[in-house]
C-alpha positions in Angstrom: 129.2 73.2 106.4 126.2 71.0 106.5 122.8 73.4 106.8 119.8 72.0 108.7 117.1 71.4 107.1 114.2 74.1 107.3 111.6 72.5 109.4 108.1 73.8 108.1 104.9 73.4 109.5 101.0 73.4 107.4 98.0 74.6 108.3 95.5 72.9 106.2 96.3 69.3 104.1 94.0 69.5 101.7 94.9 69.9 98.0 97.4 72.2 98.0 98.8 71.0 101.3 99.2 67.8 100.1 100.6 68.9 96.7 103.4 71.3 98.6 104.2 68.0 100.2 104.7 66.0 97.2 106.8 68.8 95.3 109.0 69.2 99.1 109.8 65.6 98.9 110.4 65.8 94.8 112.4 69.3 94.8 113.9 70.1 97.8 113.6 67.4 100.3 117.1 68.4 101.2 116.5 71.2 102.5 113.1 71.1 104.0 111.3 69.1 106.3 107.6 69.2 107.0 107.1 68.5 110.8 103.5 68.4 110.7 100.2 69.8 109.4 97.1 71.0 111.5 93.3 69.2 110.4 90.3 69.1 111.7 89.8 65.5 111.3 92.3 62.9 111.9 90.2 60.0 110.7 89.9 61.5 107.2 91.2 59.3 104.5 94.8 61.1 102.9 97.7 59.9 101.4 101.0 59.6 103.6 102.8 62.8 104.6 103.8 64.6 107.7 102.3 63.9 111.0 99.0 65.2 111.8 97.5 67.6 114.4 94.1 69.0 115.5 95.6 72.3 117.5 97.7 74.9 117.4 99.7 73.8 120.4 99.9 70.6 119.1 101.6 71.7 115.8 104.2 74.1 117.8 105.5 71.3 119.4 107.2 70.0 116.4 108.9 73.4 116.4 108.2 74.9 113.3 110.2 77.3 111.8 108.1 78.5 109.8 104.4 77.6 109.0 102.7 77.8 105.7 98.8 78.6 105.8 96.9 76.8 103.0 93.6 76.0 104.6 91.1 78.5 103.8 89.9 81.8 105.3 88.5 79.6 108.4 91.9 78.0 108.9 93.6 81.0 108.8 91.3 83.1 111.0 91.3 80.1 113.7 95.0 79.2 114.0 97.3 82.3 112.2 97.3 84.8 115.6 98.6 81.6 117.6 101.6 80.7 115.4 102.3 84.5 115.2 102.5 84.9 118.9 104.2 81.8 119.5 107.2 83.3 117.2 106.7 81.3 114.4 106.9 83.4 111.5 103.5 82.6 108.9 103.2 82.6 104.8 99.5 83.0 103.5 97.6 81.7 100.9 94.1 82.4 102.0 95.2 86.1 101.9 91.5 87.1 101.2 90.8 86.7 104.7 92.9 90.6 105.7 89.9 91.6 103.9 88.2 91.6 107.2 89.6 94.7 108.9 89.2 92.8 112.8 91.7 89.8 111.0 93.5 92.0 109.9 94.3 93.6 112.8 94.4 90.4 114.9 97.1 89.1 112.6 99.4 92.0 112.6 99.0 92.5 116.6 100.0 88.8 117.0 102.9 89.3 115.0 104.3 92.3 116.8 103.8 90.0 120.3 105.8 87.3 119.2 108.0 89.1 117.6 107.1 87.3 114.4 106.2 88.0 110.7 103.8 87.1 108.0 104.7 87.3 104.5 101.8 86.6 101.4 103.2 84.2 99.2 101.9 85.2 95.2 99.7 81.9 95.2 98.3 82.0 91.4 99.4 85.7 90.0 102.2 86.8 89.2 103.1 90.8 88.1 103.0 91.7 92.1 106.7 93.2 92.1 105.8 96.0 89.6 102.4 96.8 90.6 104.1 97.0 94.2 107.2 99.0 92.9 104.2 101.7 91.3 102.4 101.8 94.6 105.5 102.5 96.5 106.5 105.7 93.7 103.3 106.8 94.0 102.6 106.6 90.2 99.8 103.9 90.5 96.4 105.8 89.5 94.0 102.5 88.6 94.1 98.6 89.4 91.6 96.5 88.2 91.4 92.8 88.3 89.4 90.7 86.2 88.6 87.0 86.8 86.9 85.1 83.9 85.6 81.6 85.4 84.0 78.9 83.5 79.8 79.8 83.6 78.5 76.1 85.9 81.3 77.5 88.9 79.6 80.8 89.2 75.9 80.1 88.2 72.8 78.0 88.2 73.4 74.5 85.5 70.6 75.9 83.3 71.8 79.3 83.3 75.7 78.5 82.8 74.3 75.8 80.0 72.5 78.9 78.3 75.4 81.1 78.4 77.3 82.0 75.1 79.0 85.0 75.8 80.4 86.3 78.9 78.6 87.6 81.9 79.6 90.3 84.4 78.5 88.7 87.5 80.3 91.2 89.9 82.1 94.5 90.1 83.1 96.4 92.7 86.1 96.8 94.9 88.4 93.9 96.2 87.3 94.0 99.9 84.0 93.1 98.9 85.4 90.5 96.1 87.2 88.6 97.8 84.5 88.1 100.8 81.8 87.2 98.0 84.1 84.7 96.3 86.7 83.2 99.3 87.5 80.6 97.5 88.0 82.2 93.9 89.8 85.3 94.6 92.7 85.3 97.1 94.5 86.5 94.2 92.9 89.7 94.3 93.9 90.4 97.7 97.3 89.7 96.4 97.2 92.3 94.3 95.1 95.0 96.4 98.0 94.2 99.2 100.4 95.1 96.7 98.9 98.2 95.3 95.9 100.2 96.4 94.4 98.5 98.8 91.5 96.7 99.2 89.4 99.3 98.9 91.2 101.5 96.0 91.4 98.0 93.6 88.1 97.4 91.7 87.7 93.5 90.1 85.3 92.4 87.7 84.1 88.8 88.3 82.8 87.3 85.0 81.4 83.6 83.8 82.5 83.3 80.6 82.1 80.1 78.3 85.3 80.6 76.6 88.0 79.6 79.3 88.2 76.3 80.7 90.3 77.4 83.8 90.2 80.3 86.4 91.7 83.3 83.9 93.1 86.6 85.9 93.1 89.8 83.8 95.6 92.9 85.7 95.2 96.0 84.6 97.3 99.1 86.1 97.6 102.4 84.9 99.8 105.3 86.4 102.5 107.6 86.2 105.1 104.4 85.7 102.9 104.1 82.4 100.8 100.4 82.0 100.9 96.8 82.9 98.7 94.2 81.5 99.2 90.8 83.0 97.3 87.8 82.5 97.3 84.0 83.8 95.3 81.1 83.2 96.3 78.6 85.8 95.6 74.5 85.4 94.2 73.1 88.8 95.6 71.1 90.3 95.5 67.1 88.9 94.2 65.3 91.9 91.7 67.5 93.0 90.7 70.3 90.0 87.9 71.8 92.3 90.1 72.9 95.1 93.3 74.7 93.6 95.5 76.0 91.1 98.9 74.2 90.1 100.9 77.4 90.8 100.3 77.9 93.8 101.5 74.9 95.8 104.9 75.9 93.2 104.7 79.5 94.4 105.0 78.3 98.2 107.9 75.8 97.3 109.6 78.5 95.0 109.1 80.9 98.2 111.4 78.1 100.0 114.1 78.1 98.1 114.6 81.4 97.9 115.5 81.1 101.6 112.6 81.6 103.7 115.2 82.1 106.6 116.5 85.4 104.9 112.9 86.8 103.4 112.2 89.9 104.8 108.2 89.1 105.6 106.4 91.6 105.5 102.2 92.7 105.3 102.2 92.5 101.3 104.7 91.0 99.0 
């Protein structure tokens, strides 16, 4: 028996947006079919892809299965709690954003009205099944997340030229990370979603003249004993500022798994 194809809406064709859409018509175009993504601006210059809308509404008339959120705390904030109480179940990237305890709560009523889930794709970590699988024993005693970012994304020019070693430029706990740094540190949101919390996760922001990339250090210690994970992830080639490789790959392999049979849930 022939299966239809998996019709999958976007909010947000940026970077990633458009790179989930070339991987969808170079992996799996078989099985999926993007129906459309939501913009702000139609009259922005893109390359070809699925049609474009400027609302909600407008997207959930090409009936979306499904609807992938990779446009940025904004996006997310302005358009997720539609699609939720439409039905439409709803995969973040921009997971940063639950940071704020009113989205949070927004998101999760919207879901319960439509009868609807949301599920947090990995985006650029990985480890989040075992940090999860600690939190849910109840043998995870300490997370902390350490991003190491090259020093002219975090600071001044004449201070990053300066730097030769590497500087803490922020600890404290992941709520407060990931609404200091939106763009940088979904990640850790991730990972406080699959262990602590936000508030129980502490990260360590640092500019450090040794990587070239966005590095994530995950440290976790507990009764299950300790995990050390860490991930240097390549942006992405036609736009380096604006995302990291593995995450438009995290939202395809996310697809074929089956998003049809993915039991969505708050945290991964």
């Amino acid at each position: 028996m022939v299966q239809d194809l998996l019709r999958v809406g976007l909010i947000g064709y940026g970077a990633i947006g458009q790179d989930v859409s070339r991987l969808v018509a170079e992996r799996v175009s078989g099985d999926i079919t993007l129906v459309g993504a939501l913009v702000r601006d139609l009259t922005r210059t893109r390359p070809s892809g699925p049609g474009l809308f400027t609302t909600s509404e407008a997207l959930l008339t090409a009936q979306p299965q499904v609807v992938v959120e990779v446009a940025g705390h904004e996006g997310l904030r302005e358009h997720g709690a539609t699609i939720l109480r439409a039905g439409v179940d709803l995969l973040l990237v921009s997971v940063g954003a639950l940071a704020e305890p009113t989205v949070m709560r927004e998101l999760l009523d919207a879901a319960q009205e439509g009868n609807a889930q949301m599920k947090v794709v990995s985006g650029a970590i990985g480890a989040l099944d075992a940090i999860a699988a600690a939190a849910a024993g109840g043998g995870l005693i300490k997370v902390l997340h350490t991003m190491r970012k090259p020093p002219h994304t975090l600071l001044a020019p004449q201070e990053a030229s300066r730097l030769t070693s590497a500087l803490e430029v922020f600890r404290g706990t992941a709520r407060h990370a990931v609404l200091q740094f939106p763009e940088y540190l979904n990640v850790a949101a991730s990972v406080a979603l699959a262990g602590n919390g936000f508030d129980l996760t502490e990260v360590v922001v640092l500019a450090d003249p040794t990587v070239k990339h966005s590095r994530h250090e995950i440290l976790a210690e507990g009764d299950f004993g300790r995990l050390q994970f860490a991930i240097e992830n390549a942006p992405i080639t036609s736009n380096p500022a604006r995302g990291a490789r593995l995450v438009s790959m995290s939202i395809i392999h996310t697809y074929c798994c089956d998003v049809r049979s993915l039991p969505l849930a708050e945290s991964t």
